[in-house]
N, C-alpha and C positions, 0 to 999 in steps of 0.2 A: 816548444811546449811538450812534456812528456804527455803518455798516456795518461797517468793520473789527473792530470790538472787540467784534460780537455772538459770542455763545459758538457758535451755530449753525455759523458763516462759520468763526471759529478752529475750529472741529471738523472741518469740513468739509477748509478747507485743511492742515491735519495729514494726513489721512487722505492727501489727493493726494499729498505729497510722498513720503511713504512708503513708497506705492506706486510712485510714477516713481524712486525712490530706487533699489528694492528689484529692479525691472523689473518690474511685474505688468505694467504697462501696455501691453506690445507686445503682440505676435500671441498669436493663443492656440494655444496646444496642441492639436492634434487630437485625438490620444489619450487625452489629459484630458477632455478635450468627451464623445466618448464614451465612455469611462466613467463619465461621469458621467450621462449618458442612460439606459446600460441600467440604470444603480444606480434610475434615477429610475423604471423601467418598460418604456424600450421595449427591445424586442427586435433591431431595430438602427439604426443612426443612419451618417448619412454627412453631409461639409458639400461644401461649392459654393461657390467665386467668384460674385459677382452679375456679375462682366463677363464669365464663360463665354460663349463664341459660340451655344452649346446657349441660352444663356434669353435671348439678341436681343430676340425676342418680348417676354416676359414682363418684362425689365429696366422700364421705362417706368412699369410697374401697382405693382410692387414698389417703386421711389423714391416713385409718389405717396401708398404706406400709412406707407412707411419711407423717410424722404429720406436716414439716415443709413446705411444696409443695405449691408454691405459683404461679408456670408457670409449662406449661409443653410443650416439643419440638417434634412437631412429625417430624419422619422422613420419608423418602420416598427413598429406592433403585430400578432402574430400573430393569426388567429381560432380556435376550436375548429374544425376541420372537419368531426365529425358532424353537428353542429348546420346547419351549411351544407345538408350531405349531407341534412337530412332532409326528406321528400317535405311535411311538412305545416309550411307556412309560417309558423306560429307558433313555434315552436323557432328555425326560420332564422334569423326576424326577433328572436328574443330575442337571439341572438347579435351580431346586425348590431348592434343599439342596444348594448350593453353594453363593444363594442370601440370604435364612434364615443365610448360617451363615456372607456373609459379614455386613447385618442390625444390627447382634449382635453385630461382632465386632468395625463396626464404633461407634453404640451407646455408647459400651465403653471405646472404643479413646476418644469421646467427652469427655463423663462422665469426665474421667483421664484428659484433657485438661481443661475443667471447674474446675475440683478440682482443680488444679494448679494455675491458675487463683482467686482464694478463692472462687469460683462459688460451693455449696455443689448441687448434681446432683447425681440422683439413676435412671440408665437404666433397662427396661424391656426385656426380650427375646421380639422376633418376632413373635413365635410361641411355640414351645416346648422349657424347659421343661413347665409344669403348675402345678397345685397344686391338684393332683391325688387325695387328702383323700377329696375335694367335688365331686369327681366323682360323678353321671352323671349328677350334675349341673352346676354353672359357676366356671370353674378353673381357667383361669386368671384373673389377680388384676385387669388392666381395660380393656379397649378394645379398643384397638389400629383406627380402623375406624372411633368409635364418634369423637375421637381427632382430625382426619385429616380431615373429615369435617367440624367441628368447624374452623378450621385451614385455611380452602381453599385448601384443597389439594385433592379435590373431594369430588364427590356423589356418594351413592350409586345406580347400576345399577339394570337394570331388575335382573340380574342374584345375587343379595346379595352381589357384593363384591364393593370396592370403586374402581371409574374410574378417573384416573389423567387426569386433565383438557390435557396435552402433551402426558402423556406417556401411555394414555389408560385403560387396566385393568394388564398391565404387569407390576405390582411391587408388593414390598413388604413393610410394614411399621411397624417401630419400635416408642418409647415413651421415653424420658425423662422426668422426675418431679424433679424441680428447687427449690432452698429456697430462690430467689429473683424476683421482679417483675419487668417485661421489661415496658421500655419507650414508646412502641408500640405494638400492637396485632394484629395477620392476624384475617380475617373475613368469613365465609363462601363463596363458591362461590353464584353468581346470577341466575347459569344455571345450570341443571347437563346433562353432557357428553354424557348422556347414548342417543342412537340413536333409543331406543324402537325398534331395525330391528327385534328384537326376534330369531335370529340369535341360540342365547344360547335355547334360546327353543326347537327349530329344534335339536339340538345336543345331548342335556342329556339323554343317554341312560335309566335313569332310571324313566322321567317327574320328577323329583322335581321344575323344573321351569314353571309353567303353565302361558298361555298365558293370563291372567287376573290378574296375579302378583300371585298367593297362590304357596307358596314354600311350601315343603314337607319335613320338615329337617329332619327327619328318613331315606328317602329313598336315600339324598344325605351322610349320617353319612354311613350308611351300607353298600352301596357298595364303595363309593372315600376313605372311614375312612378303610375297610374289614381289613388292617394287622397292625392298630393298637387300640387302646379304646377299645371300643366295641366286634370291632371284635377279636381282640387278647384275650380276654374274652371269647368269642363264644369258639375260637379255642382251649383254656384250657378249657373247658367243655366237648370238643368232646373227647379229650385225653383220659382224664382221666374217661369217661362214653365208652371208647372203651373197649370190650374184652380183644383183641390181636392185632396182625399186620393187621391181613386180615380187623377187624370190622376198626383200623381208619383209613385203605384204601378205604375202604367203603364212607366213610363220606369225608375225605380230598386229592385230588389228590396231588401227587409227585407235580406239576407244584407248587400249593398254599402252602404247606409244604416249600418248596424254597421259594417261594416270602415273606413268612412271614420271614427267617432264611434271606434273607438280607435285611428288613426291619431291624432287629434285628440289625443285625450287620454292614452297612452300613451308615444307616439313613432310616428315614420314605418316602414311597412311597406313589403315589397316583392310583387306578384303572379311576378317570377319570379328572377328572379337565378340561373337554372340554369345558366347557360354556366362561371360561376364554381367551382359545385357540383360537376361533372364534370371540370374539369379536373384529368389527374392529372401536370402539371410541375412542378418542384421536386425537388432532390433527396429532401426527406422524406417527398414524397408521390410517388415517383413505383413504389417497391414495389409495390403492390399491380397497379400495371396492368400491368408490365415482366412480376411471377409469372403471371399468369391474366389478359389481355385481355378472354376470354368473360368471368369470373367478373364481371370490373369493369363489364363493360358491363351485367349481369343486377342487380348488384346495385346499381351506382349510379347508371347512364346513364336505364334501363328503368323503374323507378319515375318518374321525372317525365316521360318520353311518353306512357307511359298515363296518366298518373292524368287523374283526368274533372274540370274545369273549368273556368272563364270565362275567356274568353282575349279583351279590350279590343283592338276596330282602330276606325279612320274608317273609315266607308264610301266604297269603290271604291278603298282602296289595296292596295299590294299585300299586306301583312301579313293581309289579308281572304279574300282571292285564296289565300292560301300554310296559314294555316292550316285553311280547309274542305278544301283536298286530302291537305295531309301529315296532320293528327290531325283526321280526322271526327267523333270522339268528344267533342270538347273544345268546349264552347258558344262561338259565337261573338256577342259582345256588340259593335254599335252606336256610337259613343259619339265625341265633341268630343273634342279635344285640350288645347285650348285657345289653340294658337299662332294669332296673329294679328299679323300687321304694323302695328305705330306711327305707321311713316313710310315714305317709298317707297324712301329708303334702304336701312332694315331689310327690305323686299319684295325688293329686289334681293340684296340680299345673304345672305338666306337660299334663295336657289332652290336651289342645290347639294345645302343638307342636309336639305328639305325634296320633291326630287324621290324621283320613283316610278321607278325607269327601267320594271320592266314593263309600267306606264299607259304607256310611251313605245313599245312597240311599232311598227313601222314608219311613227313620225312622225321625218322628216327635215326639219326647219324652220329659218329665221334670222327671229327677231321682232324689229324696233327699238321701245324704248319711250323717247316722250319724255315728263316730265313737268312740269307749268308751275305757277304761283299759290304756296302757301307753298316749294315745294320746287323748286329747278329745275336740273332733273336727269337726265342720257340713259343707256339701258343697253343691248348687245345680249348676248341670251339665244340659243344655240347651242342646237340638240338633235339629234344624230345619233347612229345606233347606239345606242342606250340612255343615250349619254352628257350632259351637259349644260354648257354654258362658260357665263358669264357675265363681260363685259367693259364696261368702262364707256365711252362714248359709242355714236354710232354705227359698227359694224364691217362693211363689207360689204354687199352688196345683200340687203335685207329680203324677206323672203315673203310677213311680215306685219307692219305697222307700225302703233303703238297709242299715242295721243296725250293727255293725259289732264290733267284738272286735279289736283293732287298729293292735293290733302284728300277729293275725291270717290273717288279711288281707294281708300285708305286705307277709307274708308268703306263704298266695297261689298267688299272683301276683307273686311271684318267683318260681311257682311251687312244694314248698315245702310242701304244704298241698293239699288236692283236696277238690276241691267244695261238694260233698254230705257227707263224713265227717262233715265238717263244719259245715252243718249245720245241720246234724242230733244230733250233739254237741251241737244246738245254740248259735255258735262263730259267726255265721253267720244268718240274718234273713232277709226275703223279702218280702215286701208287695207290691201285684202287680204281671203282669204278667211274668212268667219265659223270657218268649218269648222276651222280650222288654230287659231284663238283655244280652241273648245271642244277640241279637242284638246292646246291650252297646259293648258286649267283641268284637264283629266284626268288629268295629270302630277303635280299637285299638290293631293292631296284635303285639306282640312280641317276 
């Protein structure tokens, strides 16, 4: 039997003509699209050009999962808000895990409904799994926010996360990428949501949301991330650097040993998610705070200030610093991260979101770093007024300049070498004052 005459092939090509016949084939229907969404579960849906200027960025990540990708569908599921709202994080986090998994599974209801349809369609998770072997840089393909703001399905808030014009900061949002182009595209919103009340600022146990907008994304990964990434990293290190029973009783309390073992075995939890909790934007949430400010503040802000527990920093950052002053009540726990630099690339180019600026107090420095042997590579690091640049070669006259073999470095940034080895070896060399170097390392505790 040739190809032609297999009943597969004539099946298949009946079907096409049919359809090209018929026109299924052109663009798709917006409004079809979504309604077919919300029929499918979510609460709302917008799509996107993949050549929107808004995903520049992101365009590149998105051809390499989907070459054919010519729209893409953001979705949007609401959350319960009490559950959010409630001070004892096991409720919270039942809600979180139950909405991550209904985004997935709508996403690939649709997905399976558009394929049916002859629509080819590839959904993202919502959140987990992601793609672990770029640990600790970007593991997901795109990033689900740009899309929905592209989209109209909000802005980002003071607190980093996107705020639904309706349904506030209580959702979660998933991505589809389309191999057809729709008749119509949603457009960003004109306003965003966010009420500046600073609300989230007042709550975050640990300041990663400061009131001038500078987020501190360590100090938010370390303690809300503690029982998984990073921290589940930390937590194998302490293990297996403990003695015996007694040394990683020492280090890990019975309570967090448990929290990690049903992290493990339930789903992923969070130690705070409160900036989320209190926000009250959204038109449907935003009643209660418009009627009674005090009331709002008593009843939902006030419960997670007080309440008494472990609150996860690095030692000598600033989230260490911020929480013994602002909530003396709240334990402060010790503890790794787990970030560490790969390559001197990845060193470079994480100092931005890794810097302290309060460890930056009154250090005004320009460091040149060259690096030689696998990696060969120049950076200059800026620090003034709290702030910090980083540019690639040498920029400018040095204060302190720091010469390095590329694998040695990598090496003691993991603690796997020490510094006066180093450079009594000349894998390491410094021109300038030591003093400005320990003042580099202050900036950046890990």
């Amino acid at each position: 039997m040739s190809l032609d005459q297999h009943p597969t092939v004539k099946r298949y090509r009946e079907w096409a003509a049919s359809r090209s016949s018929s026109g299924q084939a052109d663009k798709i229907d917006a409004a079809w699209l979504k309604a077919l969404a919300l029929e499918t579960g979510a609460d709302d849906a917008a799509l996107v050009e993949v050549d929107r200027p808004d995903l520049r960025d992101q365009r590149a990540e998105i051809l390499e999962i989907f070459p054919r990708a010519k729209s893409l569908v953001s979705l949007v599921c609401r959350m319960n808000r009490e559950n959010i709202r409630c001070p004892s994080r096991d409720v919270s986090d039942l809600e979180f895990l139950r909405t991550f998994e209904k985004i997935n599974e709508v996403s690939r209801l649709l997905a399976r409904k558009l394929e049916t349809a002859g629509i080819r369609a590839l959904y993202l998770s919502g959140g987990f799994p992601m793609n672990m072997a770029k640990w600790p840089g970007k593991m997901w393909p795109i990033s689900h926010k740009i899309i929905a703001m592209a989209g109209g399905l909000g802005q980002i808030g003071h607190h980093r996360l996107v705020i639904h014009p309706r349904f506030g900061s209580f959702i979660v949002l998933g991505t589809l990428l389309l191999d057809r182009e729709a008749l119509v595209y949603d457009q960003p919103l004109d306003y965003n949501p966010c009420l500046e009340c600073r609300l989230c600022v007042a709550v975050c146990p640990v300041g990663a949301i400061a009131p001038d907008g500078h987020f501190n994304f360590t100090a938010c990964l370390t303690h809300n991330y503690r029982d998984r990434l990073g921290g589940f990293q930390d937590w194998v290190e302490r293990v297996v650097t403990s003695r015996d029973v007694a040394s990683y009783r020492r280090k890990v309390s019975d309570p967090e040993t448990t929290s990690l073992w049903q992290s493990l075995s339930y789903g992923i939890c969070n130690k705070s998610s409160y900036c989320l909790a209190v926000c009250p934007a959204g038109e449907e949430v935003i009643g209660p705070f418009l009627d009674d400010r005090q009331a709002y503040v008593n009843e939902v802000v006030k419960p997670f200030q007080e309440n008494v527990e472990s609150v996860y920093v690095v030692p000598g950052s600033d989230a260490q610093a911020y929480v013994s002053k602002r909530f003396p009540h709240k334990k402060v726990r010790l503890v790794g991260n787990g970030l560490r630099a790969g390559s001197v690339r990845s060193f470079l180019e994480a100092l931005p979101i890794l810097f302290q600026r309060e460890q930056a107090e009154g250090l005004n420095a320009t460091y040149h770093f060259t690096f030689t042997g696998s990696e060969d590579l120049a950076g200059t690091v800026d620090i003034r007024h709290k702030q910090i640049s980083v540019q690639p070669g040498h920029v400018g006259n040095a204060d302190l300049s720091l010469t390095a073999d590329s694998r040695t470095w990598v090496e003691f940034l993991a603690k796997e070498k020490g510094l006066l080895p180093a450079l009594l070896q000349r894998k390491i060399l410094l021109k300038g004052s030591p003093r400005l170097m320990k003042q580099f390392a202050r900036c950046f505790p890990s």
